[in-house]
Residue frames as qw, qx, qy, qz and C-alpha x, y, z in Angstrom:
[[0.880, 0.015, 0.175, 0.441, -30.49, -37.20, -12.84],
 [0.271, 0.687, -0.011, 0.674, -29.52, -33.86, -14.40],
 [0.276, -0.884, 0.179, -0.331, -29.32, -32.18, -11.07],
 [0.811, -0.532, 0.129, 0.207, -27.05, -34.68, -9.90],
 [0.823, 0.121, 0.132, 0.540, -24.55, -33.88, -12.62],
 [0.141, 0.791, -0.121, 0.582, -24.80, -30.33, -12.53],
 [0.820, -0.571, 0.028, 0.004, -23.73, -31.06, -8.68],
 [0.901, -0.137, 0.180, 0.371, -20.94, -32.52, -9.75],
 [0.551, 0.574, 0.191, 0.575, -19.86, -30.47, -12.19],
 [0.287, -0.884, 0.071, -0.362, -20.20, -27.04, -9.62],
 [0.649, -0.755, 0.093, -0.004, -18.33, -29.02, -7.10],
 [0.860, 0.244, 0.153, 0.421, -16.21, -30.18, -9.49],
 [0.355, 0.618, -0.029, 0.701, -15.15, -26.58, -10.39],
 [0.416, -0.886, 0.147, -0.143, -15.19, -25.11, -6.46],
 [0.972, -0.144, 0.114, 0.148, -12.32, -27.36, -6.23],
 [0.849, 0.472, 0.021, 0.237, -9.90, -26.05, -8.68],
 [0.551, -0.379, -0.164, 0.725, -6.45, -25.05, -7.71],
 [0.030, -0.978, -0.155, 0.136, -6.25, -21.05, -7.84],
 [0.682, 0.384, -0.169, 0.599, -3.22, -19.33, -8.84],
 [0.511, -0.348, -0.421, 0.664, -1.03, -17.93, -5.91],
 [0.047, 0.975, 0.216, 0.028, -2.32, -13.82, -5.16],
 [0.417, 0.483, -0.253, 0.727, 0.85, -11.19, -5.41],
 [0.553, -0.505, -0.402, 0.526, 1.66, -10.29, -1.85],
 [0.029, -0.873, -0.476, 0.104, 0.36, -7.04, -0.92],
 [0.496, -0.690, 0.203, 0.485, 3.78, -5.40, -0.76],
 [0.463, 0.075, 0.784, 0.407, 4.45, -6.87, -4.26],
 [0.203, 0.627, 0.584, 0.474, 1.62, -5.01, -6.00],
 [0.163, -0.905, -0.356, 0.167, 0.89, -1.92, -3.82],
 [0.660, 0.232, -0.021, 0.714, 2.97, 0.77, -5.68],
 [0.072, -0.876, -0.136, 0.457, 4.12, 4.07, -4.55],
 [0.782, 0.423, 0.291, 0.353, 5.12, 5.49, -7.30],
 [0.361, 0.483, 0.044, 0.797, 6.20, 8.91, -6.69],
 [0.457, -0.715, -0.453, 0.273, 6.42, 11.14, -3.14],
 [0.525, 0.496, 0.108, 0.684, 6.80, 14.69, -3.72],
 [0.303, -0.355, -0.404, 0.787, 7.56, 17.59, -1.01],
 [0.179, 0.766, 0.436, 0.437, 5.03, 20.45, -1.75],
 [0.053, -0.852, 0.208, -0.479, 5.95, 22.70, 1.23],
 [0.043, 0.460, -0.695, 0.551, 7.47, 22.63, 4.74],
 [0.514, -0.164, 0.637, -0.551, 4.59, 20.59, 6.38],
 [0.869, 0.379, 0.184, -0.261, 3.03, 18.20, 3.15],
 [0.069, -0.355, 0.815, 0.452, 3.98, 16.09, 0.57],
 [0.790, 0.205, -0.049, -0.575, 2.18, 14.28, -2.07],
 [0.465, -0.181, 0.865, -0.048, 1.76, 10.50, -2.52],
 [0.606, 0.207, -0.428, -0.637, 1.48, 9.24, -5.96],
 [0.393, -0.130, 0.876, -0.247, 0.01, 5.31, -5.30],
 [0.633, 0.221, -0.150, -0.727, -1.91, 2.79, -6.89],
 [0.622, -0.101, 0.761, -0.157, -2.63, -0.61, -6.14],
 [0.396, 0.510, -0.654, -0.394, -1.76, -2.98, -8.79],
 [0.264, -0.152, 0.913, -0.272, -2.97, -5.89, -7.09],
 [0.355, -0.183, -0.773, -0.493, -5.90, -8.18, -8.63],
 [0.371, -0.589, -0.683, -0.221, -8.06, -7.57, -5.56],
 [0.260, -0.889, 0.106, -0.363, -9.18, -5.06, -2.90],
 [0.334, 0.467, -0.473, 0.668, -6.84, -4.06, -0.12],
 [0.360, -0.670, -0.648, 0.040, -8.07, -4.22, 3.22],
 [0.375, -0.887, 0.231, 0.139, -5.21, -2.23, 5.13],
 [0.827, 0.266, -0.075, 0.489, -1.96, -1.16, 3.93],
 [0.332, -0.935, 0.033, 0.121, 0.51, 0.88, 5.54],
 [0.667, 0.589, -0.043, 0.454, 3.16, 2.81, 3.72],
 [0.586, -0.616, -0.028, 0.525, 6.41, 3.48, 6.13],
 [0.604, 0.623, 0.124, 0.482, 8.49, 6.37, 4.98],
 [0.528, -0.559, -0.191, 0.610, 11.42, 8.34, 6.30],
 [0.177, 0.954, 0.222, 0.099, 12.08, 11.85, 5.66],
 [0.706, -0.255, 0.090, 0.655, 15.74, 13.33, 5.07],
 [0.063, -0.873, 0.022, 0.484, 17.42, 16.58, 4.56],
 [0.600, 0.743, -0.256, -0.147, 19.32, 18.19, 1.18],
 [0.220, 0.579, -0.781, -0.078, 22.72, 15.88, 2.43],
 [0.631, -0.046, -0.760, -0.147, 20.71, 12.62, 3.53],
 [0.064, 0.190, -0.681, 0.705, 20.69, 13.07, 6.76],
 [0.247, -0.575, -0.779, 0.026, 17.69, 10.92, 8.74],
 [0.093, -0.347, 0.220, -0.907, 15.54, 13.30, 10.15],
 [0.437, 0.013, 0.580, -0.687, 12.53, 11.28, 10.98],
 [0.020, 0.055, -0.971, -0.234, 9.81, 8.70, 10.02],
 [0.510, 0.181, 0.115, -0.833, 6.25, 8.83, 9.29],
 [0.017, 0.056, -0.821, -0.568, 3.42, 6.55, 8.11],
 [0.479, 0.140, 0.030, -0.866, 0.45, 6.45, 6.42],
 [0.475, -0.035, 0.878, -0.038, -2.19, 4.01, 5.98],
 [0.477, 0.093, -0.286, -0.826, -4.94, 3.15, 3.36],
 [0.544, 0.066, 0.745, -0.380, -8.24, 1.08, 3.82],
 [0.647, 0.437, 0.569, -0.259, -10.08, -0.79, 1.39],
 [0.024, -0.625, 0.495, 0.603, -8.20, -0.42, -1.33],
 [0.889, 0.273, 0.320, -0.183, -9.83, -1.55, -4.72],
 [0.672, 0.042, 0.502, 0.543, -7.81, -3.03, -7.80],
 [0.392, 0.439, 0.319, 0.743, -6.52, -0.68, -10.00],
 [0.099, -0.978, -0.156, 0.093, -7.31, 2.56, -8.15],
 [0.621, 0.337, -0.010, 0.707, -4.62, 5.32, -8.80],
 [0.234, -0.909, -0.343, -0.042, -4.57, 8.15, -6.66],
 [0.603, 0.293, -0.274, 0.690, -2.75, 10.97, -5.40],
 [0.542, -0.745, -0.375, -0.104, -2.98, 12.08, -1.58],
 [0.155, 0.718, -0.361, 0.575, -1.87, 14.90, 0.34],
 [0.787, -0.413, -0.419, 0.185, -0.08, 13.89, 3.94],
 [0.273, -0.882, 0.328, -0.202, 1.47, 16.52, 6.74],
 [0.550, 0.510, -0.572, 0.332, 4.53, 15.77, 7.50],
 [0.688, -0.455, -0.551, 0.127, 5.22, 14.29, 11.21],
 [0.322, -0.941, 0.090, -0.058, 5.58, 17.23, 14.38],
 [0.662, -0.604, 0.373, 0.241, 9.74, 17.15, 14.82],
 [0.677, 0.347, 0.476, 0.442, 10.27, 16.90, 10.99],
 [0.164, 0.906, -0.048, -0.386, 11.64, 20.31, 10.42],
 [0.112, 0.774, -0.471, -0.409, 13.95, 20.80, 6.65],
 [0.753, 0.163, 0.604, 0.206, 13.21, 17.54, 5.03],
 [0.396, 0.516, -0.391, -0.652, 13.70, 17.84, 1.32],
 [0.406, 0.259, -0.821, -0.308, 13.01, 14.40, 0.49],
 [0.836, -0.165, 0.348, -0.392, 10.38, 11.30, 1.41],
 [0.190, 0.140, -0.959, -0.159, 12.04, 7.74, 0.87],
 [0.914, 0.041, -0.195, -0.354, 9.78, 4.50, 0.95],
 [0.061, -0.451, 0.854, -0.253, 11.11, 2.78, 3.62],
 [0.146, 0.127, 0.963, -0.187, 8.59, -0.66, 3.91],
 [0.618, -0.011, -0.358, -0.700, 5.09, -1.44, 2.51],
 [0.169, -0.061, -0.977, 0.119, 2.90, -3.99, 4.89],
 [0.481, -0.462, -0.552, -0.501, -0.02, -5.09, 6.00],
 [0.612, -0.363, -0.572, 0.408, 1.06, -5.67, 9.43],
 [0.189, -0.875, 0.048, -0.443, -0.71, -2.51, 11.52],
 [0.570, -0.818, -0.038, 0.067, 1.33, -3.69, 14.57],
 [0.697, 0.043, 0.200, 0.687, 5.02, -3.87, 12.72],
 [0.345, 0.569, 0.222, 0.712, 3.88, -0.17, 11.23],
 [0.310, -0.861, -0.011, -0.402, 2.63, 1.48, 14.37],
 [0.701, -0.713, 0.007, -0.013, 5.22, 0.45, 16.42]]
């Protein structure tokens, strides 16, 4: 009789509503992209999300000292656990010559919206 109520009680709790997860975009911050030379920049990041990342991919365009588009680059990251903080070095894309600045142009999961 006891094993039927602990039964219940287990299935009882698989059941329970969940609160909604923050959409990947929503928690995955960049917080800070900084030019180190003519070919790099650093990416400060850190995933604020309450669970791992599989794949995220961080669009960003690259402009000159009056704004001026030069080009567009991104970068992914796999497996991304909660609360990691990091800070990663990325070349700059071939045709990107005299950037002085990286914007944060989109943040998705979607690998075919970022590679194409």
């Amino acid at each position: 009789m006891a094993l039927v109520i602990l039964g219940g009680i287990a299935s009882a709790a698989d059941h329970q509503p969940r609160a909604a997860q923050p959409a990947v975009p929503e928690c995955f911050k960049v917080n800070r992209l900084l030019k180190t030379d003519a070919t790099h920049y650093w990416a400060d990041w850190s995933n604020t999300c309450p669970y791992t990342i599989d794949s995220v991919y961080v669009l960003v365009g690259f402009v000159d000292g009056f704004r001026k588009h030069l080009g567009d680059g991104v970068w992914p990251m796999y497996f991304v656990l909660p609360g990691v903080h990091r800070v990663t070095r990325f070349s700059v894309p071939v045709g990107v010559d005299g950037f002085e600045s990286i914007l944060v142009r989109r943040i998705t999961t979607d690998s075919t919206e970022a590679l194409h």
